[in-house]
N, C-alpha and C positions, 0 to 999 in steps of 0.2 A: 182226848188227850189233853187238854186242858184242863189243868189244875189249881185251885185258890185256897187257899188256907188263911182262916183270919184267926187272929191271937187277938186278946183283949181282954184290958181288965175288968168289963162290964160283967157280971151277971147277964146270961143270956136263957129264958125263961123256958122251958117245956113245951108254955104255949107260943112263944117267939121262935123257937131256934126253927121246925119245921118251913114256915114263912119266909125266914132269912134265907134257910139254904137254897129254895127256891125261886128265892129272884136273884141271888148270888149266880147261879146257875145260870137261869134266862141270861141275865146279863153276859158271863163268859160266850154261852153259846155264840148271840147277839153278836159282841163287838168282836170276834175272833171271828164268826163266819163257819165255826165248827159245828156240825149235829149235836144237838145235847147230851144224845143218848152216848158220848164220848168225855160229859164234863163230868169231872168230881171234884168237889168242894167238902171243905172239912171246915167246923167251928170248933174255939177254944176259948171259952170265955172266963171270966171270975178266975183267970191270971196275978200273981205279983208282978206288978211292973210299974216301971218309973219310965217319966220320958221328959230331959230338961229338967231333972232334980223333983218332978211333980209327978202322982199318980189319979193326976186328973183324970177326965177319961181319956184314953186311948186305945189304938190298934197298930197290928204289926201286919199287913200283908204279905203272901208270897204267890205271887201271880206266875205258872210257868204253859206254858205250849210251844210246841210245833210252831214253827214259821211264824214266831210271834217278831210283828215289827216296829218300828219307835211310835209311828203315828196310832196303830192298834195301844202299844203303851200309854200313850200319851194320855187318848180316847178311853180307856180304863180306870187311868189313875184320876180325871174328872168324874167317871162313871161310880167308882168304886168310893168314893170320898161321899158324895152326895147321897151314896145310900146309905153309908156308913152315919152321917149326920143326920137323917130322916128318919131312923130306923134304932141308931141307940144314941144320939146326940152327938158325938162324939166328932167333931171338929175338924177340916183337914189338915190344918198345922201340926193336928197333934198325931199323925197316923204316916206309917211310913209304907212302901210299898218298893218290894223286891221283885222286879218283872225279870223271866229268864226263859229267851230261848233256845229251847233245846232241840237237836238235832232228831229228825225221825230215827234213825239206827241207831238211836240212844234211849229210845222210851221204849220200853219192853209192854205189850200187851197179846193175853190170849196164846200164849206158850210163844210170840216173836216180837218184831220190833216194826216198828212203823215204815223202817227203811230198807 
């Protein structure tokens, strides 16, 4: 049930993107405490985008789960920055991130909902 999606105006390579999803992944699993075989992550890279008038590098996160809570937030947006800057340089000042929990009877999977 856990969901990431990164936006970004990087170029993100053929040979990278495979790599990325998969520690994008480890890591929700990780700091949510969910099975993996429940995350999904999406990448979108080589975006128009500005952020503070400049289209330095940046990203857009949107981090959503189940029973997601501030300190899990908190613990992500540290997590998800550092690999965001390791991984395509890309700075944490310059990268925002939408954390949202959502309700189990609101996340539909497998013809129901979680709730």
């Amino acid at each position: 049930m856990p969901y990431l999606k990164l936006t970004t105006n990087i170029a993100i390579s053929k040979e990278q993107s495979p790599k990325l999803l998969s520690q994008f992944s480890q890591l929700l699993a990780k700091e949510t405490g969910k099975p993996e075989r429940y995350v999904m992550v999406e990448l979108m890279g080589d975006k128009d985008m500005l952020f503070g008038g400049s289209s330095e590098p940046l990203a857009y996160v949107e981090c959503k789960s189940i029973g997601l809570s501030l300190q899990q937030a908190k613990s992500l947006s540290a997590s998800i920055s550092v690999l965001l800057a390791n991984h395509l340089s890309i700075a944490a000042e310059r990268v925002y991130i939408e954390f949202s929990n959502c309700p189990g009877n609101l996340w539909g999977w497998n013809g129901s909902t979680f709730g």
